[in-house]
N, C-alpha and C positions, 0 to 999 in steps of 0.2 A: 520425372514423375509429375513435373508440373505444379507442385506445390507451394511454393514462392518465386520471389524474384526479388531481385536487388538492385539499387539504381544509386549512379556516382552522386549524384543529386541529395539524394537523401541521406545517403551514406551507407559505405559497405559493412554489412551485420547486422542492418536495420533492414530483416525482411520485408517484407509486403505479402501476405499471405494470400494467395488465389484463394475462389470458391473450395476449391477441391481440398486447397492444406487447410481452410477452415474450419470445414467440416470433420476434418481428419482431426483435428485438434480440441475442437466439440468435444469428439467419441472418444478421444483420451480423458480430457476431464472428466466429461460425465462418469467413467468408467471408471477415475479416480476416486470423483468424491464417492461413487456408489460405495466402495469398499472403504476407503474410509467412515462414511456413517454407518454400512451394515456388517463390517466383519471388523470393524479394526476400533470401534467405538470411540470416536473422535464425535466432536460436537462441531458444527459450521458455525466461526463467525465469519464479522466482514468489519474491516477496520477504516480510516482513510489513507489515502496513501503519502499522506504529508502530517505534520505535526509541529508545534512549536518548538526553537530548542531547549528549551524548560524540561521537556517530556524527557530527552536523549541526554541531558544532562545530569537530572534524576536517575536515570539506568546505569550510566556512564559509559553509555557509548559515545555522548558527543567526546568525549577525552582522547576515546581510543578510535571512533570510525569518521572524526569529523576531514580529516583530511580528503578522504577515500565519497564523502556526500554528496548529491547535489543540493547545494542550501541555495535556498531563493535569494535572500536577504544580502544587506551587508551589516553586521554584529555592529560595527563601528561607529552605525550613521541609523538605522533602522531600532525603534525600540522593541519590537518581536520580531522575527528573526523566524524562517520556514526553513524545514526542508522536506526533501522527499527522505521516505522512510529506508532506512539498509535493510531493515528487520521488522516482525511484526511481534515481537517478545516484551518489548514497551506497551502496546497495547492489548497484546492480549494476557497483559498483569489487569489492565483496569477492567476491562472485559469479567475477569476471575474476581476479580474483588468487588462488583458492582451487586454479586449475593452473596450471600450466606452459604455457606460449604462445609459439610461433614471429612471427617478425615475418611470416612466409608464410600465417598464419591471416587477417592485416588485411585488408580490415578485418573486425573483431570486432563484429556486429551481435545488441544482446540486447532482446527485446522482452518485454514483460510487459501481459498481461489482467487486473485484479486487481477490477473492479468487480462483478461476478455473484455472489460470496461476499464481503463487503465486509462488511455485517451477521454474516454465523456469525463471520468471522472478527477481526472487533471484541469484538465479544461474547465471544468464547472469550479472548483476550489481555488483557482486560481483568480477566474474571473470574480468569485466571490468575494476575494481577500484585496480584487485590485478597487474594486466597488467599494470597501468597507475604508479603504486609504482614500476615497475620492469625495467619500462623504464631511460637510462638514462637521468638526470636534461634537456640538450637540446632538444633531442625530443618530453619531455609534452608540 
């Protein structure tokens, strides 16, 4: 069908999507979130895709999915401590609690797309946390 390809190099599972599986994966989304905001009344947010472990410890996932993560950091030697998220149910508690909400809203349905910029937005958070490490103590 043409729709991706795979390379030893990169590693096997880690697609590479042609134009064509691209676009095929577009017109799934779109076709997702369409029903999700017009038939299924879910609200869109958009969260980031990493967090301190403060955040996952409070939830208590870090207890139970810390093994299973990819954490940036090392706990041991670093005084914040990243990882990428397992879930998006830590933030979108803060999300939910950033207003005021009637019990006549429930239920309260939040859905989030977050894979289509997944690379710029790794890449950008990353390079902005290794900038904030390279800065000197006064300037953070």
């Amino acid at each position: 069908m043409g729709l991706f390809t795979t390379v030893d190099v990169i590693g096997q599972g880690l697609p590479l999507f042609t134009t064509k599986g691209t676009r095929m994966i577009m017109k799934l989304q779109r076709w997702i979130e369409d029903q999700e905001d017009n038939d299924w009344g879910y609200v869109r947010t958009r969260t980031p895709l990493m967090a301190k472990s403060d955040l996952y410890k409070i939830s208590g996932h870090w207890d139970h999915y810390k093994d299973g993560m990819f954490v940036l950091d090392d706990e041991e030697v670093d005084k914040e401590v990243f990882a990428l998220r397992p879930m998006t149910c830590p933030f979108q508690y803060y999300v939910y609690k950033n207003e005021q909400h009637s019990y006549r809203d429930l239920p309260y349905r939040m859905s989030e797309t977050s894979i289509k910029e997944f690379i710029d937005d790794i890449t950008e958070e990353i390079s902005t946390k290794k900038i904030r490490e390279e800065l000197p103590q006064e300037e953070k």
